[in-house]
C-alpha positions in Angstrom: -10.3 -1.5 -14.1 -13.5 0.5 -13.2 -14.5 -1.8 -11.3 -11.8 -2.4 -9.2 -11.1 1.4 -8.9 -14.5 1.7 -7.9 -13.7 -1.2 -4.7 -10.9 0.7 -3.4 -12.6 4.2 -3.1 -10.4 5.1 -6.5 -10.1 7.3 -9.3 -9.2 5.2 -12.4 -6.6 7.6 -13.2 -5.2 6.7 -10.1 -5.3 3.1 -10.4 -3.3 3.3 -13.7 -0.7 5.8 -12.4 -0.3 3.3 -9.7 -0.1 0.5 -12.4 2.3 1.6 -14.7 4.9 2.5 -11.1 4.0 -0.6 -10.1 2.7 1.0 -7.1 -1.1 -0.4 -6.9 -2.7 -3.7 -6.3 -1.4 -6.7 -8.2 -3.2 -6.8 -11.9 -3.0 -8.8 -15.2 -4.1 -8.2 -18.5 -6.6 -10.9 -20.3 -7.7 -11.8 -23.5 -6.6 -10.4 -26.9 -7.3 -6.5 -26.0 -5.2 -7.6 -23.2 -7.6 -5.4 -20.8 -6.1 -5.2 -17.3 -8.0 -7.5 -14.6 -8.1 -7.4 -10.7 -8.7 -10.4 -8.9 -11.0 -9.3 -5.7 -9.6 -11.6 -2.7 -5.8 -10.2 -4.4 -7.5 -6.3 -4.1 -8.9 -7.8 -0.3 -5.5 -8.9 0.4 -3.4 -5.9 -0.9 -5.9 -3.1 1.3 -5.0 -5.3 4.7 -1.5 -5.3 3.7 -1.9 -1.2 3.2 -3.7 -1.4 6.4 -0.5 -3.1 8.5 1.8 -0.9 7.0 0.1 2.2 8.5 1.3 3.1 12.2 -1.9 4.2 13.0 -3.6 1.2 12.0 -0.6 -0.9 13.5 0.5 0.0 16.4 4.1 -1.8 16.2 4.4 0.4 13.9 4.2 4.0 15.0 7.2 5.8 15.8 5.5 7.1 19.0 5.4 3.7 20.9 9.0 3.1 19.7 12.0 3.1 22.2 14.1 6.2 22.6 17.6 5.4 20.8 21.0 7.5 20.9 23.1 8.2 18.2 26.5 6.6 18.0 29.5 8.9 19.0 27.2 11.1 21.2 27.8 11.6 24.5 24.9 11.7 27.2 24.5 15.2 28.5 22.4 16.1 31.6 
């Protein structure tokens, strides 16, 4: 888990907050101590998914580029 902390810029405190919510990166636990493992293309792959769920990072995204809506029942004013 250090190590993987470690990869994504992390506290490990942080990384087994986000564990136990199920929050974080997808992880396992291996072998009898059952010690919790990161695979590093599944920590590759969960940082790029981070990264398209951000508006700044994706553009589609960000309320700013987004088309003006009305509310229902309200009538235009001007």
């Amino acid at each position: 888990m250090h190590e993987a902390a470690e990869y994504l810029g992390l506290s490990p405190a942080t990384l087994y907050v986000w564990r136990h919510r199920r929050q974080g990166p997808p992880s396992f636990r291996m072998g009898r101590s059952g010690r919790v493992m990161y695979r590093i293309e599944t920590l590759g792959e969960w940082i790029r998914e981070q990264e398209q769920a951000d508006s700044r990072s994706n553009t589609s995204l960000n309320p700013v580029n987004a088309a003006l809506q009305r509310r229902a029942g309200y009538a235009a004013t001007a």
